[in-house]
HTML snippet that shows the backbone in 3Dmol.js (N, CA, C, O; Angstrom):
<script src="https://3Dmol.org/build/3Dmol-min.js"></script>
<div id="view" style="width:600px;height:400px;position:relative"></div>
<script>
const pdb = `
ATOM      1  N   UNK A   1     -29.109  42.348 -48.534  1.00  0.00           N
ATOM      2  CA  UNK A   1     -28.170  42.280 -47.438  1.00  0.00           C
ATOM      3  C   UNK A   1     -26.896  42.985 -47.878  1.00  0.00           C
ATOM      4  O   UNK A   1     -26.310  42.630 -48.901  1.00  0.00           O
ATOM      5  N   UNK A   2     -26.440  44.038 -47.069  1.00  0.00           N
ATOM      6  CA  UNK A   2     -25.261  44.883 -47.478  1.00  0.00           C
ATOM      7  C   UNK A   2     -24.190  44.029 -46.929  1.00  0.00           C
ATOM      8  O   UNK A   2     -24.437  42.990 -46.317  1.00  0.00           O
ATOM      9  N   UNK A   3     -23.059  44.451 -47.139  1.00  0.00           N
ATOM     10  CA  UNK A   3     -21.365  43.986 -46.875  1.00  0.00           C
ATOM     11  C   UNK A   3     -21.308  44.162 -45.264  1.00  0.00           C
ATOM     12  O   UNK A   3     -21.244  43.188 -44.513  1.00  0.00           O
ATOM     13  N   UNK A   4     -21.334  45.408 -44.844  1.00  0.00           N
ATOM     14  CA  UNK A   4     -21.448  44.939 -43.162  1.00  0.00           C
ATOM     15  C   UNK A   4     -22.081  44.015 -42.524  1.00  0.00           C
ATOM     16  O   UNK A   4     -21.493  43.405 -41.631  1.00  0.00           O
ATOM     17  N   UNK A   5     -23.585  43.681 -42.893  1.00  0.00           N
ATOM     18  CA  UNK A   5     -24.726  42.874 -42.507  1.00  0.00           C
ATOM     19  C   UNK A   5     -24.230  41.292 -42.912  1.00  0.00           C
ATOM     20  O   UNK A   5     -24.509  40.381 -42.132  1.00  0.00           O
ATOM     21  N   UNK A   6     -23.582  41.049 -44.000  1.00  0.00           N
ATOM     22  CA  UNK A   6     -22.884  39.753 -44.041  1.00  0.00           C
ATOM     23  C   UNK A   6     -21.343  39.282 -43.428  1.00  0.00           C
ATOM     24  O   UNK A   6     -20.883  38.162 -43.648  1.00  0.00           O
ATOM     25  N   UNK A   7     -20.653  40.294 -42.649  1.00  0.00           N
ATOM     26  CA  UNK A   7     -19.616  40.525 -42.131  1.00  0.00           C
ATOM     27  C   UNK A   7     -19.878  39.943 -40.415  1.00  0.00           C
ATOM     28  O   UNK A   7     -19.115  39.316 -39.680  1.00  0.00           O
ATOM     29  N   UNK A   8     -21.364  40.486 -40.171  1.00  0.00           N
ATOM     30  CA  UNK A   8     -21.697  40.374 -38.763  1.00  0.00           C
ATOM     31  C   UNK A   8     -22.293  38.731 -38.990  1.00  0.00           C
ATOM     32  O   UNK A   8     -22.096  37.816 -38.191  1.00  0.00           O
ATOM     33  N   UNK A   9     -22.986  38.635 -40.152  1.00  0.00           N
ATOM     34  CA  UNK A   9     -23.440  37.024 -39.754  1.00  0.00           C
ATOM     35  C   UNK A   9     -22.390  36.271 -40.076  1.00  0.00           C
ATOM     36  O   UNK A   9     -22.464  35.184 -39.505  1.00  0.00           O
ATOM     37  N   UNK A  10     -21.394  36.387 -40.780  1.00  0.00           N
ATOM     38  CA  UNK A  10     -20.384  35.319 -40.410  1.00  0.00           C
ATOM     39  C   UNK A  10     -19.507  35.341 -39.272  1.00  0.00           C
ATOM     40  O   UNK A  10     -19.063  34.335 -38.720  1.00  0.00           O
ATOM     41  N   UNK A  11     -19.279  36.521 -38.947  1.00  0.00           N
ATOM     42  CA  UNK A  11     -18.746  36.392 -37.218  1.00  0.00           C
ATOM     43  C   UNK A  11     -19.579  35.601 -36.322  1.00  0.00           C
ATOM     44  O   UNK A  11     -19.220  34.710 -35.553  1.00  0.00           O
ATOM     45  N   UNK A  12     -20.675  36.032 -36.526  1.00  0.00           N
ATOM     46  CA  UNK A  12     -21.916  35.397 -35.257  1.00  0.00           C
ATOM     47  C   UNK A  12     -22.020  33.893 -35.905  1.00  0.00           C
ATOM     48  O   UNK A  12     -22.499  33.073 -35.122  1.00  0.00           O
ATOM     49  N   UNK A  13     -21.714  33.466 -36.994  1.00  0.00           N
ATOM     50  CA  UNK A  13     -21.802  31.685 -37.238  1.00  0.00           C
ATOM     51  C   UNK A  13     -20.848  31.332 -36.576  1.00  0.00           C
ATOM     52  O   UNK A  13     -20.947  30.498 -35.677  1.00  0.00           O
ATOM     53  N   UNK A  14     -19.290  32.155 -37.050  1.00  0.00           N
ATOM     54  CA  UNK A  14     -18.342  31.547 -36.615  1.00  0.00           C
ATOM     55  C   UNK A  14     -17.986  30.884 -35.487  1.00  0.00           C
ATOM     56  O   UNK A  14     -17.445  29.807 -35.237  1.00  0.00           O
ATOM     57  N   UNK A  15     -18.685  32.336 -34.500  1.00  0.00           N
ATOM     58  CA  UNK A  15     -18.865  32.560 -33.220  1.00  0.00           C
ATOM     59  C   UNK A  15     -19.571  31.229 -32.080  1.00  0.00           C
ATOM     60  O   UNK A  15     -19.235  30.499 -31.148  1.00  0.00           O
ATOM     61  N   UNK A  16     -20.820  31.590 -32.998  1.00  0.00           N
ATOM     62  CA  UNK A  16     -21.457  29.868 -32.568  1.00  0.00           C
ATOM     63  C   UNK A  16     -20.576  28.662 -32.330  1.00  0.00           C
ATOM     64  O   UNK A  16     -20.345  28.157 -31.232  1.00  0.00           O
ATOM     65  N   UNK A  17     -20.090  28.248 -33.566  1.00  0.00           N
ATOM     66  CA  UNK A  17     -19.376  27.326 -33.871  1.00  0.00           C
ATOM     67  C   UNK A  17     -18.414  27.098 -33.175  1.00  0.00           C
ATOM     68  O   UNK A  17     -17.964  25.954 -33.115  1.00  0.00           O
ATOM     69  N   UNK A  18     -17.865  28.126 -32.481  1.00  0.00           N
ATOM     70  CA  UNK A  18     -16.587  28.014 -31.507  1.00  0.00           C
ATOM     71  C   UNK A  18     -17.153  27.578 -30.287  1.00  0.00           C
ATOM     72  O   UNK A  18     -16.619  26.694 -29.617  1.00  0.00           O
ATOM     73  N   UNK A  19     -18.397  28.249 -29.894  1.00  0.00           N
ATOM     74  CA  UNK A  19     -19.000  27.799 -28.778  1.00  0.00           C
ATOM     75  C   UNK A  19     -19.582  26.247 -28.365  1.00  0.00           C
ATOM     76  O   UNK A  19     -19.695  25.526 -27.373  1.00  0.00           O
ATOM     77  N   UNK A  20     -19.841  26.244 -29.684  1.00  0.00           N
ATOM     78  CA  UNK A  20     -20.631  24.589 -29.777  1.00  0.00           C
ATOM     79  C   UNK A  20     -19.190  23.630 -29.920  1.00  0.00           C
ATOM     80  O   UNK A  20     -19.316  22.488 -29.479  1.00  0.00           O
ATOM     81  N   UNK A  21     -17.968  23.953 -30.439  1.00  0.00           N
ATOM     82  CA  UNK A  21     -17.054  23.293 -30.602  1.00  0.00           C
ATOM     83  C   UNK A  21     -16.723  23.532 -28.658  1.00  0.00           C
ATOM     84  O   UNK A  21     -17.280  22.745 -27.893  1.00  0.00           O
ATOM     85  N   UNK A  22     -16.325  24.018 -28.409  1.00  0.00           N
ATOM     86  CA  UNK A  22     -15.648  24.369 -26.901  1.00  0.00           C
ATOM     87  C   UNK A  22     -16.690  23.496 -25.742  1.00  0.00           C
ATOM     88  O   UNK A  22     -16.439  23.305 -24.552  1.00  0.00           O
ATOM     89  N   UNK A  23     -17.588  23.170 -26.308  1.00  0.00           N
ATOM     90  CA  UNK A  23     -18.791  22.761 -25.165  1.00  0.00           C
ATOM     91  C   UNK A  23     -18.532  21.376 -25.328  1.00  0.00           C
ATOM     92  O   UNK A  23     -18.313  20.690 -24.329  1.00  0.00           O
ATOM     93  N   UNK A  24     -18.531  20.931 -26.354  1.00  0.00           N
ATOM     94  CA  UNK A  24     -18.275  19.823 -26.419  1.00  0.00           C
ATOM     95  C   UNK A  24     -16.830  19.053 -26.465  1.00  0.00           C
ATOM     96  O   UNK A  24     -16.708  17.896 -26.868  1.00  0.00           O
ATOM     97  N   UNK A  25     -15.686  19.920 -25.960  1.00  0.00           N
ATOM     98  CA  UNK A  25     -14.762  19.684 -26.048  1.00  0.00           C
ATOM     99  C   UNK A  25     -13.834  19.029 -27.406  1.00  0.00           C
ATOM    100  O   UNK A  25     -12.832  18.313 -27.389  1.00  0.00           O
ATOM    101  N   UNK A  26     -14.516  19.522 -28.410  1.00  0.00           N
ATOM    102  CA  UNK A  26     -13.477  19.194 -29.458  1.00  0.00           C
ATOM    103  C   UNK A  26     -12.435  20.545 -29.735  1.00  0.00           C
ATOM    104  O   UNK A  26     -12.671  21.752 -29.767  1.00  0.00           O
ATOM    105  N   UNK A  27     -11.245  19.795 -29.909  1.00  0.00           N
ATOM    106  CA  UNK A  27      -9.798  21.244 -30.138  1.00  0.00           C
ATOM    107  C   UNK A  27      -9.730  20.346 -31.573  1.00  0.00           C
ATOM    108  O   UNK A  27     -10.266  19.307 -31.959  1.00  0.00           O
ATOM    109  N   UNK A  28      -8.473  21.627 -32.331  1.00  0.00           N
ATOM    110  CA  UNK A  28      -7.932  21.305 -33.066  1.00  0.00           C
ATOM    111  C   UNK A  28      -6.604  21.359 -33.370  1.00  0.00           C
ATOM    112  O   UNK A  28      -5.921  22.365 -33.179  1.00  0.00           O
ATOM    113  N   UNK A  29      -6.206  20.364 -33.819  1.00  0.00           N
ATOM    114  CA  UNK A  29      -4.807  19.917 -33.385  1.00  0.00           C
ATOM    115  C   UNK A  29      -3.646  20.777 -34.862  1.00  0.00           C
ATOM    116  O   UNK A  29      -4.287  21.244 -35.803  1.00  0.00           O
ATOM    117  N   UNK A  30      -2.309  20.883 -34.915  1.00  0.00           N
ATOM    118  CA  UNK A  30      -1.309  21.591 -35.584  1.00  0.00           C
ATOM    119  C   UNK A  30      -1.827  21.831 -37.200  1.00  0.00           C
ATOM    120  O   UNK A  30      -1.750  22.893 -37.819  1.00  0.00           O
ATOM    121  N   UNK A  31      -2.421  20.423 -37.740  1.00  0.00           N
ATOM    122  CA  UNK A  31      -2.557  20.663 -39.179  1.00  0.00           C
ATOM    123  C   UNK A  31      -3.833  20.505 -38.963  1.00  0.00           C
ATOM    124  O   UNK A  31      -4.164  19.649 -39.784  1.00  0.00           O
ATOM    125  N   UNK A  32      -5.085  20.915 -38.141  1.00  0.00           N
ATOM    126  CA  UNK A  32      -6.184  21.558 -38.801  1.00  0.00           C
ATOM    127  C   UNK A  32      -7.219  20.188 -38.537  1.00  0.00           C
ATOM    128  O   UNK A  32      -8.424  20.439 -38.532  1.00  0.00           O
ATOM    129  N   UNK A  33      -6.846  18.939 -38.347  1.00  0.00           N
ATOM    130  CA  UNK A  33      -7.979  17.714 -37.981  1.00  0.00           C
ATOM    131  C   UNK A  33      -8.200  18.344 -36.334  1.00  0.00           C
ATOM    132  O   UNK A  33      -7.604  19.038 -35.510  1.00  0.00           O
ATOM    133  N   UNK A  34      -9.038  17.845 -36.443  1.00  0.00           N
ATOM    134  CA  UNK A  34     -10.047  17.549 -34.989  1.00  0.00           C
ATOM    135  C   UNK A  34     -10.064  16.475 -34.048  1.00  0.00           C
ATOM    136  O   UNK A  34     -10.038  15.289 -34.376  1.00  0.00           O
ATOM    137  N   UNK A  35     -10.114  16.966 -32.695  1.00  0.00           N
ATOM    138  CA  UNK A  35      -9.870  15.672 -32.136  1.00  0.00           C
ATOM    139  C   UNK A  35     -11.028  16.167 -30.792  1.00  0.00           C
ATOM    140  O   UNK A  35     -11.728  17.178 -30.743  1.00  0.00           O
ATOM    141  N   UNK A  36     -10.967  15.610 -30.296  1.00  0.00           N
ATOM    142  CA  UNK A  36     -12.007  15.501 -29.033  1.00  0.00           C
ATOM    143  C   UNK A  36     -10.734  14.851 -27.495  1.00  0.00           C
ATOM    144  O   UNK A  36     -10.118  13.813 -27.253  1.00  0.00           O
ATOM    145  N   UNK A  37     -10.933  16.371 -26.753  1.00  0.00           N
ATOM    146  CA  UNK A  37     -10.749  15.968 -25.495  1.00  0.00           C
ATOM    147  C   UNK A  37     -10.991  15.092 -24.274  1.00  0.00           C
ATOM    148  O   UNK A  37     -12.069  15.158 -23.683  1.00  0.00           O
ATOM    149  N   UNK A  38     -10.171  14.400 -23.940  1.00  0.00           N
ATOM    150  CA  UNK A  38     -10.946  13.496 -22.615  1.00  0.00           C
ATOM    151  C   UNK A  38     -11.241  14.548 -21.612  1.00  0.00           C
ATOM    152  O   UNK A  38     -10.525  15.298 -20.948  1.00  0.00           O
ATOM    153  N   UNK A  39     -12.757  14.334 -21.730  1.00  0.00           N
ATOM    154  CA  UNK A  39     -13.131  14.475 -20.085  1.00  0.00           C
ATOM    155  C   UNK A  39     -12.498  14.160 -19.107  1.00  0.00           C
ATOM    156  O   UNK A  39     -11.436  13.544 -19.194  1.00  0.00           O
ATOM    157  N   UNK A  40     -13.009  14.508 -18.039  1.00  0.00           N
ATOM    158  CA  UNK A  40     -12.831  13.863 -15.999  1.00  0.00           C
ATOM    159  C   UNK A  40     -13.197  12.800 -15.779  1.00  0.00           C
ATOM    160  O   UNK A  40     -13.912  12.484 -14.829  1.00  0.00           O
ATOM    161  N   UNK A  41     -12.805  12.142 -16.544  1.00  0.00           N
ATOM    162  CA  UNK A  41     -13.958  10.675 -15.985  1.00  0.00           C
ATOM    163  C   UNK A  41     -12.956   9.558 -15.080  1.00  0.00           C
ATOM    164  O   UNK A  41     -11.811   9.497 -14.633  1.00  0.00           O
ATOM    165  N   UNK A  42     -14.021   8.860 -15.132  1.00  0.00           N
ATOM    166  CA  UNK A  42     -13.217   7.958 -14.182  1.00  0.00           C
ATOM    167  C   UNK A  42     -11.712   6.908 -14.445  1.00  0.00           C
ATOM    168  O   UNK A  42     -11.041   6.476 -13.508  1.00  0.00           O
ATOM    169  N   UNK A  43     -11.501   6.727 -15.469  1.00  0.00           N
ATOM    170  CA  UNK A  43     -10.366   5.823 -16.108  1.00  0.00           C
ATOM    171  C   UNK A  43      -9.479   7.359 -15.816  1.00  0.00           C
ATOM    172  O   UNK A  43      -8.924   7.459 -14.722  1.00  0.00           O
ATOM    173  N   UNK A  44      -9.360   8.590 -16.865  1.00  0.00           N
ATOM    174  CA  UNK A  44      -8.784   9.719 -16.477  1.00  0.00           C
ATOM    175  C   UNK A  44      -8.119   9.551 -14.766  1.00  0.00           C
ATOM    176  O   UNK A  44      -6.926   9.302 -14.596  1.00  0.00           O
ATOM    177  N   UNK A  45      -9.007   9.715 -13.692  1.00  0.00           N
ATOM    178  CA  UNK A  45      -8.937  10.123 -12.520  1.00  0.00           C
ATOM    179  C   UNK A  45      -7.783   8.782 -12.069  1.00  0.00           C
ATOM    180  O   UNK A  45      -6.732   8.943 -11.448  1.00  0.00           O
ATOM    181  N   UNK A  46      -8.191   7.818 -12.448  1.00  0.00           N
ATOM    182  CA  UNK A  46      -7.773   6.265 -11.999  1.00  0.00           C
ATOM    183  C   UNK A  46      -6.374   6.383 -12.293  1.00  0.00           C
ATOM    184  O   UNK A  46      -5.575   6.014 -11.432  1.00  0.00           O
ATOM    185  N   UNK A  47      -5.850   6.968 -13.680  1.00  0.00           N
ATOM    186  CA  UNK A  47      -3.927   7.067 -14.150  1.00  0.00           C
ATOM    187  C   UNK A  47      -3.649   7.976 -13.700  1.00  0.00           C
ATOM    188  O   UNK A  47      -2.498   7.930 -13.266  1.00  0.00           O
ATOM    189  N   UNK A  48      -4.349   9.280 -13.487  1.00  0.00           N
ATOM    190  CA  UNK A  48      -3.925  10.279 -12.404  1.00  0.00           C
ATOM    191  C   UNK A  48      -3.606  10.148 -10.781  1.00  0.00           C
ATOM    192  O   UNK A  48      -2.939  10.905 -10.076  1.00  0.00           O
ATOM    193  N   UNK A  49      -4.337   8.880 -10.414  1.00  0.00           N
ATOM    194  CA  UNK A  49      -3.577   8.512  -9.172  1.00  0.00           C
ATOM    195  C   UNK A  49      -2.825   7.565  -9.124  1.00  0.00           C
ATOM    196  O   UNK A  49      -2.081   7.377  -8.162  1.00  0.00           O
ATOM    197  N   UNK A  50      -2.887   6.695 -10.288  1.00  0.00           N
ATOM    198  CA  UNK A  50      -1.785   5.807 -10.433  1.00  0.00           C
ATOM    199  C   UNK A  50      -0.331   6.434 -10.712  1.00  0.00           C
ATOM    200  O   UNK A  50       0.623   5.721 -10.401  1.00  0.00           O
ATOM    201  N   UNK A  51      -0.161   7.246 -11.070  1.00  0.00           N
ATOM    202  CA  UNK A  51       1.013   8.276 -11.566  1.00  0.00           C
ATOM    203  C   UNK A  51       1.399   8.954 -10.308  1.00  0.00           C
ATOM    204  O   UNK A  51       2.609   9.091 -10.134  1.00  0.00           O
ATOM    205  N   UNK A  52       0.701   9.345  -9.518  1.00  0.00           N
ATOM    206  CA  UNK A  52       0.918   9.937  -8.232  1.00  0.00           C
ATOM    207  C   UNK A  52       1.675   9.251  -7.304  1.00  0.00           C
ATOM    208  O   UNK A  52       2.529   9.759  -6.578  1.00  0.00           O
ATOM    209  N   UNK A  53       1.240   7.697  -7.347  1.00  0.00           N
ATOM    210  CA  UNK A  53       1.726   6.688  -6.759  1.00  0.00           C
ATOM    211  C   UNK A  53       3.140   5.989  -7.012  1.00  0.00           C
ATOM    212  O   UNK A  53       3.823   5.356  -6.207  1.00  0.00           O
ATOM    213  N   UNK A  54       3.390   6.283  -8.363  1.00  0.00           N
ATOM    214  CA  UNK A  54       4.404   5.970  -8.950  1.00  0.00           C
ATOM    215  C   UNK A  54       5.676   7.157  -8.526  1.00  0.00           C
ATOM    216  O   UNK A  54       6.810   7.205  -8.050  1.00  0.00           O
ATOM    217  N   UNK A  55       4.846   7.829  -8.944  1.00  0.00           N
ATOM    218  CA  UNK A  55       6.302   9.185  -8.497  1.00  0.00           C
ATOM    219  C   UNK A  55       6.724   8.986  -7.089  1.00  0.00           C
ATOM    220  O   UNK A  55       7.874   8.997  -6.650  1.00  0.00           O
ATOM    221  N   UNK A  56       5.158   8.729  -6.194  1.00  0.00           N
ATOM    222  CA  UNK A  56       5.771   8.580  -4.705  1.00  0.00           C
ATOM    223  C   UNK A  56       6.882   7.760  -4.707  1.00  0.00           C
ATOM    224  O   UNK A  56       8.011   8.148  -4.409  1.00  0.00           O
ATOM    225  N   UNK A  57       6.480   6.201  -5.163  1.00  0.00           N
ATOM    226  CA  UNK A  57       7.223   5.434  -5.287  1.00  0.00           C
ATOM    227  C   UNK A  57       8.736   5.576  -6.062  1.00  0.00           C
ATOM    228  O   UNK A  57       9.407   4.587  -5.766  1.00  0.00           O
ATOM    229  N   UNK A  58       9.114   6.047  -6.521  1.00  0.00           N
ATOM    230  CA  UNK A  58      10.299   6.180  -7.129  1.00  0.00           C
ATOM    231  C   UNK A  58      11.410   7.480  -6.054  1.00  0.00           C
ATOM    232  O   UNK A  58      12.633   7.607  -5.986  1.00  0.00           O
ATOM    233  N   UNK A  59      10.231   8.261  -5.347  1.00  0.00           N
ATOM    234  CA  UNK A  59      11.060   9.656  -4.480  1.00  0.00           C
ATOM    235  C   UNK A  59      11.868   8.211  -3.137  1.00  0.00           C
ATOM    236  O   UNK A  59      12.894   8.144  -2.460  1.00  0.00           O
ATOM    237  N   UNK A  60      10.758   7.396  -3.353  1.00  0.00           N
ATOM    238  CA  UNK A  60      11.286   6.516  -1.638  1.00  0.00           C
ATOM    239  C   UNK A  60      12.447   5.797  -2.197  1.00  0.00           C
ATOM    240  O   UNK A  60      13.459   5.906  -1.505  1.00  0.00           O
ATOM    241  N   UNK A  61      12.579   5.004  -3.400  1.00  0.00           N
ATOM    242  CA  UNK A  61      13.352   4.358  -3.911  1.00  0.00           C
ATOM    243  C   UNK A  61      14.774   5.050  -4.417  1.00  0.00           C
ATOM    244  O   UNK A  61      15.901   4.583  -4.257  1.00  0.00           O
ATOM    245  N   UNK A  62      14.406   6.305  -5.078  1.00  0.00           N
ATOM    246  CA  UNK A  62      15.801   7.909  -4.657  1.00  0.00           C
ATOM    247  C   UNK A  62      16.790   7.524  -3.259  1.00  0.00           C
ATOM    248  O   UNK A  62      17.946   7.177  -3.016  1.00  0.00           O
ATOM    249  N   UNK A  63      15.472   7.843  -2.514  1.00  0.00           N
ATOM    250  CA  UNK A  63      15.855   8.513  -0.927  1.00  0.00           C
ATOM    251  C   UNK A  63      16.975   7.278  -0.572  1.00  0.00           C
ATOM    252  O   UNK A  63      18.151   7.449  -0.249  1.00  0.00           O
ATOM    253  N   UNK A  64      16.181   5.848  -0.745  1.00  0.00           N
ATOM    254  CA  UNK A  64      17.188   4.559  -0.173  1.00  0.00           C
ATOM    255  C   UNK A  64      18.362   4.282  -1.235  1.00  0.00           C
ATOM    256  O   UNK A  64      19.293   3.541  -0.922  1.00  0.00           O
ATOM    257  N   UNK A  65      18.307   4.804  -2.319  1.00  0.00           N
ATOM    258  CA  UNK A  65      19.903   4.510  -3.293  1.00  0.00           C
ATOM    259  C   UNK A  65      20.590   5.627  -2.729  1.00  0.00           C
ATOM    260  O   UNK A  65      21.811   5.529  -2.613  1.00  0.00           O
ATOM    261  N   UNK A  66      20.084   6.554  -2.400  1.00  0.00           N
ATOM    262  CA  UNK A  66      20.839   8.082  -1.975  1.00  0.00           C
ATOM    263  C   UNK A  66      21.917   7.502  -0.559  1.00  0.00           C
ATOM    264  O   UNK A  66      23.106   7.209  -0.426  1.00  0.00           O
ATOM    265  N   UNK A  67      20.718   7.554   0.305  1.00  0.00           N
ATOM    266  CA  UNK A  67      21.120   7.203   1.357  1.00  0.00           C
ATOM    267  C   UNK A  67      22.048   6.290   2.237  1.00  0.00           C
ATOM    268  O   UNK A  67      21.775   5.292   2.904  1.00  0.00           O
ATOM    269  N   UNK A  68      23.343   7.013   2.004  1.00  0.00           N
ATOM    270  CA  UNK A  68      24.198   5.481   2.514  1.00  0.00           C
ATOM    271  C   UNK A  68      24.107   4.737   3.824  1.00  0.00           C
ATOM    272  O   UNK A  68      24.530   3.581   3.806  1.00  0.00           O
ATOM    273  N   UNK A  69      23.703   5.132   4.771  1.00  0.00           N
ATOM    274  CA  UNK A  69      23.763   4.553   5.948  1.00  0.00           C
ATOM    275  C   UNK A  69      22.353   3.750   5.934  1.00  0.00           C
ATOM    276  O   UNK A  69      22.422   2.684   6.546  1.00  0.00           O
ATOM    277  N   UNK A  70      21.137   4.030   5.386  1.00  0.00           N
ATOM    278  CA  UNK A  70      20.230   3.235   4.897  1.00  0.00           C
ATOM    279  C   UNK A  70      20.976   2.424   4.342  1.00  0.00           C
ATOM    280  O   UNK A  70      21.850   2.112   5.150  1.00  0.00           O
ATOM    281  N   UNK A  71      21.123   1.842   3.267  1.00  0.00           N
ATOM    282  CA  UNK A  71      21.277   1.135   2.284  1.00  0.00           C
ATOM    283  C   UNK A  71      22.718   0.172   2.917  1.00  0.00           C
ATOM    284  O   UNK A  71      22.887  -1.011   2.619  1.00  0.00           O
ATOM    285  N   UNK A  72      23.322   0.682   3.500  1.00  0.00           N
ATOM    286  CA  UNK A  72      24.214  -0.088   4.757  1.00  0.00           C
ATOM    287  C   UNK A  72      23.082  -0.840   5.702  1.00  0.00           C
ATOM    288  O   UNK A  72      23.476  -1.702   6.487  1.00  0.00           O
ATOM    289  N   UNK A  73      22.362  -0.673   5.663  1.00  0.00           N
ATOM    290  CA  UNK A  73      21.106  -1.113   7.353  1.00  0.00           C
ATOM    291  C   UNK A  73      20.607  -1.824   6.196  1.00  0.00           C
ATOM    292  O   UNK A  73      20.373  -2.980   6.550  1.00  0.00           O
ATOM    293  N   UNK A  74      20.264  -1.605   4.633  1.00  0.00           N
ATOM    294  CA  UNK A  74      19.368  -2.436   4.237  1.00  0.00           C
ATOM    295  C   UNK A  74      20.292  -3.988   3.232  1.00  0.00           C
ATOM    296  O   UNK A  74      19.831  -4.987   2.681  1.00  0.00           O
ATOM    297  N   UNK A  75      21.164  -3.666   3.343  1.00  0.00           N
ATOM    298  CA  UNK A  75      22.074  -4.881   2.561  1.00  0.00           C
ATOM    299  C   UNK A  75      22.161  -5.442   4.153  1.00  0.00           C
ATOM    300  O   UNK A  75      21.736  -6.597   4.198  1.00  0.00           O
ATOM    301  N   UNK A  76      22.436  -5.124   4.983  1.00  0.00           N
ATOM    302  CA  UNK A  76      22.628  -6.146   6.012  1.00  0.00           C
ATOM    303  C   UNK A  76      20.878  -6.587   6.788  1.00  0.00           C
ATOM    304  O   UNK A  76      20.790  -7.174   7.867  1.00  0.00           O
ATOM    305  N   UNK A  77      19.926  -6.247   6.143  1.00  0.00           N
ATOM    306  CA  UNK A  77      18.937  -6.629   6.743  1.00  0.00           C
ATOM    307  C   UNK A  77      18.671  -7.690   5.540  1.00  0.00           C
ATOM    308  O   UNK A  77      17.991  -8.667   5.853  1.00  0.00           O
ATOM    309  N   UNK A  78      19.058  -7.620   4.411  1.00  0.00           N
ATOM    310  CA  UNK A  78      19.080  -8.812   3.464  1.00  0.00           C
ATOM    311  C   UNK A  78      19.472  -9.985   3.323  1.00  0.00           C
ATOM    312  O   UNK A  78      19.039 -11.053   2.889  1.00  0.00           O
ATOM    313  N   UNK A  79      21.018  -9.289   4.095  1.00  0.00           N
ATOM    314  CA  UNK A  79      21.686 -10.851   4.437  1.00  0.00           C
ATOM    315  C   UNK A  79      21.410 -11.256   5.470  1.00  0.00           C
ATOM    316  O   UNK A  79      21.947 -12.354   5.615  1.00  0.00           O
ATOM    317  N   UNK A  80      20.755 -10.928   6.444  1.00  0.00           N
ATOM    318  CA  UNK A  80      20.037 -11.490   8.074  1.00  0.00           C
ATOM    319  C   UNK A  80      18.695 -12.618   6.965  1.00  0.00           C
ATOM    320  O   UNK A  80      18.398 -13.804   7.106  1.00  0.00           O
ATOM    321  N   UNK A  81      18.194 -11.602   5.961  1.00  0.00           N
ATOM    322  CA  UNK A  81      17.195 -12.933   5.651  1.00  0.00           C
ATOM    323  C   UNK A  81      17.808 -14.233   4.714  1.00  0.00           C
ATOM    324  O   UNK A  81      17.362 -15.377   4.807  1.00  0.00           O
ATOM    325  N   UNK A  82      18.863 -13.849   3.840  1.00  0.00           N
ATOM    326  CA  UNK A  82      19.071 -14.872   3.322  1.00  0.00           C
ATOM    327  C   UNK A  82      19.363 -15.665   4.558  1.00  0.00           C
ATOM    328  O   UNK A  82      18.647 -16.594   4.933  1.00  0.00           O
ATOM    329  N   UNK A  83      20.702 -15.165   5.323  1.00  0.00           N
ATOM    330  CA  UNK A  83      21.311 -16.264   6.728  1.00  0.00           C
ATOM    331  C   UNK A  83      20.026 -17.018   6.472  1.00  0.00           C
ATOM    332  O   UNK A  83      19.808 -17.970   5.724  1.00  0.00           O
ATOM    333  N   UNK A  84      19.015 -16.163   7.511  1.00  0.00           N
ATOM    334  CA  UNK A  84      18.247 -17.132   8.602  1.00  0.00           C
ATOM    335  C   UNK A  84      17.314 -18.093   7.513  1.00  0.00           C
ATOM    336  O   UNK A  84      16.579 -18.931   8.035  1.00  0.00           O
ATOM    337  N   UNK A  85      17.335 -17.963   5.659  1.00  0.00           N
ATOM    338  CA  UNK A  85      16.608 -19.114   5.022  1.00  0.00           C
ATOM    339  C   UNK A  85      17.361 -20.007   5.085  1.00  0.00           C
ATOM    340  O   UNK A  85      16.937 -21.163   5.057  1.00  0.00           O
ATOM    341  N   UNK A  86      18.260 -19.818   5.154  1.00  0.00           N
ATOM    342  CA  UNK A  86      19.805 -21.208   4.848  1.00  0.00           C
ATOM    343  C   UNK A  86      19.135 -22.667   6.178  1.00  0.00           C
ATOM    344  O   UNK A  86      18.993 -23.861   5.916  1.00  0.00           O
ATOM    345  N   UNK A  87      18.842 -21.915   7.616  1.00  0.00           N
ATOM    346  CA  UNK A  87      18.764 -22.885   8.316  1.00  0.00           C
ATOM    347  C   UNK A  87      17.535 -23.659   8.149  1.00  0.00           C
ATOM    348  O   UNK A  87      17.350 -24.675   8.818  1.00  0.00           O
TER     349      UNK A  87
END
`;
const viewer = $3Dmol.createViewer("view");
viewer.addModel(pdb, "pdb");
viewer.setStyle({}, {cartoon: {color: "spectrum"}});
viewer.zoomTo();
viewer.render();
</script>
């Protein structure tokens, strides 16, 4: 086996190896260990809409600290409920 002919089979191992690594989703991380990617699965999908929900939730909760004439309508819709527990 000449020097080119062992040049091409370690590319083509290497080569493999990247493929079989990429298929199976393992990367490698800054100093060189290995780690394995999460899939799509279902827990994945589940904090991805929980997070979605959250952001919604925080743009509405923005909008009503923002909003002064809200937040005027909503301190006095607070004290209409305390009032009316008192009786």
């Amino acid at each position: 086996m000449g020097p080119f002919e062992m040049v091409v089979g370690i590319v083509l191992i290497v080569t493999i190896g990247s493929i079989v690594r990429a298929k199976h989703g393992i990367r490698r991380d800054r100093s060189g260990g290995d780690y394995v990617v999460a899939a799509d699965n279902a827990e994945t999908k589940a904090l991805q809409a929980e997070i979605r929900a959250l952001k919604d939730r925080i743009q509405v909760l923005e909008r009503i600290a923002t909003d002064n004439n809200r937040a005027v309508t909503l301190d006095q819709e607070i004290e209409k409920l305390r009032d009316s527990s008192k009786i």
